[in-house]
N, C-alpha and C positions, 0 to 999 in steps of 0.2 A: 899194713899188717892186719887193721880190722876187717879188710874186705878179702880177705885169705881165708881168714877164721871163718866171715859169714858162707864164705863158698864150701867150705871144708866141710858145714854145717848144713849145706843144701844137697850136700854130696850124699847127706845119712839120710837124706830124708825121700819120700816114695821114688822107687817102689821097694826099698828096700825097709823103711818102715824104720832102721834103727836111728835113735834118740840119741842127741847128742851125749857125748861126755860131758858128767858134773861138770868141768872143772872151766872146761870150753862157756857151756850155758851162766856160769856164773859169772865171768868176765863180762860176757855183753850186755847180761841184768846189771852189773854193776854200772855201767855207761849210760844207763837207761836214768837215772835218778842220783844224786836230786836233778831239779829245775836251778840252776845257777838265777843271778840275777839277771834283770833283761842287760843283752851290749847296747852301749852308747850308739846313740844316734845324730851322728855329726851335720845331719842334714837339715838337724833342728836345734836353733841354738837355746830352745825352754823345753828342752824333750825331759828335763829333771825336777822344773820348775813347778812347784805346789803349785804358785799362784795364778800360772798357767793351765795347771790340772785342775784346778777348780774351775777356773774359767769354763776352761773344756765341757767338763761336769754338765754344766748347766747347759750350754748349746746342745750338747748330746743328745738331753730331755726337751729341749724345747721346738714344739711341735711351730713354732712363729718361722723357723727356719724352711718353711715348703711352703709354694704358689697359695695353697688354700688353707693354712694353719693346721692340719690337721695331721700330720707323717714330722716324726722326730725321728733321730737316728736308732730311739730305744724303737721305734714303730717294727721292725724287721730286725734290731737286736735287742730282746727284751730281757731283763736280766733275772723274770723267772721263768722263760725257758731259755737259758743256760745261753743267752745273749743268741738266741736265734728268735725264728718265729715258726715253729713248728711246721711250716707248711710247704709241700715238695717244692711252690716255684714262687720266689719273693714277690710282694705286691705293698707297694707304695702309693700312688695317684693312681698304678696304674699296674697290671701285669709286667716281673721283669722278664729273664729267660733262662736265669739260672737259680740255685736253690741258694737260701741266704747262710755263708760261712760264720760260724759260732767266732766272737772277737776272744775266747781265751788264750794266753799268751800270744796275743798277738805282735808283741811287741820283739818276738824271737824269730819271724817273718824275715826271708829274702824281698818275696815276691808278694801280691795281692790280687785280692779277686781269683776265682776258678781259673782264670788267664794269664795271671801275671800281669798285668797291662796295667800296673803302677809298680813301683820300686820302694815308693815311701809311703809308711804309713800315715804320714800327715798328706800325704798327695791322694793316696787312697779313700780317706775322711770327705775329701772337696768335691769326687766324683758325683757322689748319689744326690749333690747337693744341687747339683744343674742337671742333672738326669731328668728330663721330660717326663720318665715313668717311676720316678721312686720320689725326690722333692718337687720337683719343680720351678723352684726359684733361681734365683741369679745371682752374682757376686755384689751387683749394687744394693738392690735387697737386702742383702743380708747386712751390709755397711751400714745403710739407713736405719735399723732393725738397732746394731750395737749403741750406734747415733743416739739413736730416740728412746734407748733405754738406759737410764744414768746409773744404773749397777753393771751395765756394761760395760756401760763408755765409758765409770773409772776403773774397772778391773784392765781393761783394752790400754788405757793410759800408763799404768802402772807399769803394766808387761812390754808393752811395744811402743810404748810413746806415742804421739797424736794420731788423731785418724785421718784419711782425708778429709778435704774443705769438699763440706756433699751437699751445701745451703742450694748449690745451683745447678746440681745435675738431675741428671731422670732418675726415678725412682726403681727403675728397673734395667734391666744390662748389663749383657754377658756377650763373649764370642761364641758364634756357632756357625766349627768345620761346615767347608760345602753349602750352607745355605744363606746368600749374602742377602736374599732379600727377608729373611726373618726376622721378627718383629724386635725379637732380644736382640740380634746382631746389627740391626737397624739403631735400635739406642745407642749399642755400644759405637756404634759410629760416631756417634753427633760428640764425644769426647777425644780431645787430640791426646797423641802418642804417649805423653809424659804423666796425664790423668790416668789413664788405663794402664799404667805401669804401678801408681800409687792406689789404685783401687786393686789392682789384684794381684799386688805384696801384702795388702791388708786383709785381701782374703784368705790369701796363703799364710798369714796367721791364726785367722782363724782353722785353719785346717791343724795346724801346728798344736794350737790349745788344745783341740779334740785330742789328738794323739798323745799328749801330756798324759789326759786320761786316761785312753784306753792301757797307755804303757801298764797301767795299775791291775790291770785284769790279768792277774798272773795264779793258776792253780798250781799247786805242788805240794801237797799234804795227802794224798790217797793212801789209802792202805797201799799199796805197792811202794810208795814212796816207804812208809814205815817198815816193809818188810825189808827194801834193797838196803834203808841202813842200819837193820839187826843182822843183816846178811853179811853186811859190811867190819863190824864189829863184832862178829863171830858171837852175837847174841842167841842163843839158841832158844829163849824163852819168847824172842819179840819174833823170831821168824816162826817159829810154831804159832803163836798170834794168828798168822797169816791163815785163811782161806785154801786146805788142801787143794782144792779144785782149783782155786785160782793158781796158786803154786804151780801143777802142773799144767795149765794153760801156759804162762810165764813160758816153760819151757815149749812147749811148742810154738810157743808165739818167737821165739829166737830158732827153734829148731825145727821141725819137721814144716810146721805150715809157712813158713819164711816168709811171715808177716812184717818182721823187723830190715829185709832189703830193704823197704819203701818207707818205712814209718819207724826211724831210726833216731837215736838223740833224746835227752829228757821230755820233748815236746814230741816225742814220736811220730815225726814227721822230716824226709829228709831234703824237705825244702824245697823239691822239684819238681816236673811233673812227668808224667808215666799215662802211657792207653793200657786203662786196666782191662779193656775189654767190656765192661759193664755195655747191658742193652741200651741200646738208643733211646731217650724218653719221646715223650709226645713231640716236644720243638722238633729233633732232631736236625741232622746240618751241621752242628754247634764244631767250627772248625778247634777250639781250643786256641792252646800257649802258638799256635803256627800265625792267629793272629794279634794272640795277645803282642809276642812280640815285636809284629810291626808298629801296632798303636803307642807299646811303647816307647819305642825308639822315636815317634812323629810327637808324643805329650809332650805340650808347653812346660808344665808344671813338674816333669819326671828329674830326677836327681842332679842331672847333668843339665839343669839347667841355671841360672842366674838366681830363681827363688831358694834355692841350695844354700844352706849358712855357710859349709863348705868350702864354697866358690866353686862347686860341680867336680869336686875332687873324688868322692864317691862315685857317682854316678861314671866319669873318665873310666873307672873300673870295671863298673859291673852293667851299663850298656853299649860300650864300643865295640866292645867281645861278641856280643851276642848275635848269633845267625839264627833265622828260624831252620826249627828243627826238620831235618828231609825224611822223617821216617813217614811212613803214609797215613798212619792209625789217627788218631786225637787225642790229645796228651792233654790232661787238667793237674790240678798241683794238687799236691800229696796233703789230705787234713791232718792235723792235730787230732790225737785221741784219746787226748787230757778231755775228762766228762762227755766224750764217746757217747755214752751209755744214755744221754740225760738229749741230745742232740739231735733224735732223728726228725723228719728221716732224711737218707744217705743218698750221699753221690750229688755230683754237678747238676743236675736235675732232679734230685726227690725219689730215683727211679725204686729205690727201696726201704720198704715202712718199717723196718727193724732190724735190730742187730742180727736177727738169726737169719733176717733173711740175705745180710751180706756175709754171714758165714754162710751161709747155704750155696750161695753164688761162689765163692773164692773156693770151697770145696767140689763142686761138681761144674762148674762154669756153664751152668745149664742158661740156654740162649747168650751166650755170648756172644759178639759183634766178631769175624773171621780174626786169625792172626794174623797182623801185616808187618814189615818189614823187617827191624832186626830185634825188637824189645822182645824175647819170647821167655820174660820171668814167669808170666799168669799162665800157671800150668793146672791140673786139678790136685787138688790134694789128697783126695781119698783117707779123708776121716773118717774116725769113728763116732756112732751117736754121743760117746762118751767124750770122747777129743772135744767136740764142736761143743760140747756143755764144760767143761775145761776153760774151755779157748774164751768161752761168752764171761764164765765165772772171771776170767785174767782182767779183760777189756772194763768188766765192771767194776772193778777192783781201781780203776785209773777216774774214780768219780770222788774228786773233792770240790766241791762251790761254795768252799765256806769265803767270805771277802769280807774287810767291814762291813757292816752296814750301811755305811752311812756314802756309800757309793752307787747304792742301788736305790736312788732318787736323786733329784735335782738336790741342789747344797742351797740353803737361805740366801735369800738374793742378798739380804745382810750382808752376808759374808766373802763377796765377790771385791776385790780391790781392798780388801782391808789388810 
């Protein structure tokens, strides 16, 4: 029924230029808002757990989790700029190759990464943390690290029960695909089968606790939010409140410019991925979701597997189904455009320094990559200078960061395990 409405809605719009019907435009704003609570995460059996999320908290901030102490996860999500790091291509130890995704409501996430090539947001947490070019460290590492730190080691106890016995293993090691003679996968060698199951179950809690926390990174207070529920309640004094301009963006943003195909839902985003056409940046190549989801389906750690609280009951769902996609283009997954405004700059790659310059793009498709196969939504819109000031007023209108405080710093080691 909603995907009738959205077409019926694409039908009015260029070149005929007419604007939806009130009554149409306010149905799908009403869809838009609020932000529900995050859904349950069955893959994590402390995905609710404070004392988990605390936990989490502190590992988040602490730069001890990388090869050379100095990259924490705030390093590239930093939570005063709006859990990114301002800059077109992420760099941790080392240059990544895609632009670093803002963690707000992440917890409302299918998929992860530009790629998808994680499923779970606790599986997602564990990636950067053996990544050669963002941490550098290792799943031992990181054991000895909770080990040797006793606001760890009884927060860790608390939540998960004992840690490995690590008195007599290497202080370093991890598996690493395809290269048996590396130095990491050479350690993890020297440990038999049953060790390396109990070493990284414990690491995959710690990825767990991360995700405790980020669940908490949840925006949903914007002015839009306050409007759609004076809209809702036929308040007519809280929606005049509202931002004319933004107002009418709102409606083009569901209507003429058919922004809301792609970026649909309170998290305006509709969790998939699309070739928007956007230019190639510098890396270029960048095959997208065509190889996210092969590595998904090959990860150790991905839903469907054993580290699953589940018992891989999720994951049975949502990676036995999945084929990569045959259309030709390069598909990246759809952002969140909760604090949009506060995020740049844009796209998989950085390739653009401001909001106006992806309205600018999305109206005129000037240098676009060819149209390939059958996705042919990215058409031009043919705004007006007014529209595209509209449209920027709407997008800005979706910036709330207000959070406790007391989230946006590490938590007193004090208070870990108590």
């Amino acid at each position: 029924m909603k995907l009738a409405l959205l077409l019926a809605l694409a039908l009015q719009s260029p070149p005929s230029g007419t604007p939806p019907a009130a009554g149409d435009a306010r149905r799908i704003l009403l869809e838009l808002s609020p932000v529900p609570a995050p859904p349950p995460d069955p893959t994590n059996a402390v995905y609710a757990n404070p004392a988990a999320a605390l936990l989490g908290q502190a590992l988040f901030y602490d730069a001890r989790l990388s090869a050379d102490g100095t990259v924490s996860c705030a390093t590239c999500h930093q939570p005063g700029k709006s859990w990114t790091d301002a800059k077109p291509i992420g760099f941790g130890l080392a240059s990544v190759s895609r632009h670093t995704m803002t963690l707000w409501n992440v917890a409302y996430n299918r998929w992860f990464f530009w790629d998808g090539r994680k499923d779970t947001l606790w599986s997602q947490a564990l990636g950067p943390l053996e990544d050669a070019r963002e941490h550098g460290t290792s799943r031992l590492a990181i054991l000895h690290l909770l080990a040797e730190d006793a606001d760890y080691a009884r927060a860790y106890r608390q939540i998960f029960g004992a840690l490995p016995e690590l008195a007599q293993l290497p202080h370093e090691g991890r598996p690493v695909a395809g290269e048996p003679e590396h130095p990491q996968q050479l350690a993890w060698d020297t440990l038999d089968v049953e060790t390396q199951e109990a070493v990284t179950r414990a690491f995959v809690n710690v990825g767990k606790a991360i995700a405790a926390f980020e669940r908490l990174l949840v925006s949903r207070d914007a002015p839009f939010d306050r409007y759609v529920s004076a809209l809702r309640s036929d308040d007519a004094a809280g929606s005049a409140a509202y931002d004319a301009r933004a107002r009418r963006g709102a409606e083009l943003f569901v209507g003429k410019a058919r922004c809301v195909f792609c970026h649909d839902g309170p998290s305006f985003t509709d969790l998939e991925f699309h070739d928007n056409r956007v230019p190639v940046g510098e890396l270029g190549g960048d095959p997208g979701r065509k190889l996210g989801v092969k590595r998904l389906k090959l990860d150790p750690l991905n839903s469907r597997s054993v580290y699953a609280d589940d018992g891989g009951e999720t994951g049975k769902r949502k990676i036995t189904q999945l084929v990569v996609d045959s259309h030709g283009g390069k598909s990246f997954k759809t952002p969140t455009l909760r604090n949009i405004a506060r995020t740049a700059p844009y796209m998989h790659e950085g390739q653009f320094a401001t909001l106006e310059d992806v309205v600018h793009f999305y109206d005129t498709l000037e240098n676009a990559t060819p149209e390939i196969g059958s996705e042919r939504l990215i058409q031009p819109l043919g705004l007006s200078a007014e529209e595209r000031a509209e449209l920027l007023a709407f997008l800005e209108s979706l910036t709330d960061e207000s959070l406790p405080p007391e989230l946006l710093a590490p938590p007193p080691a004090a208070s870990l395990g108590r």
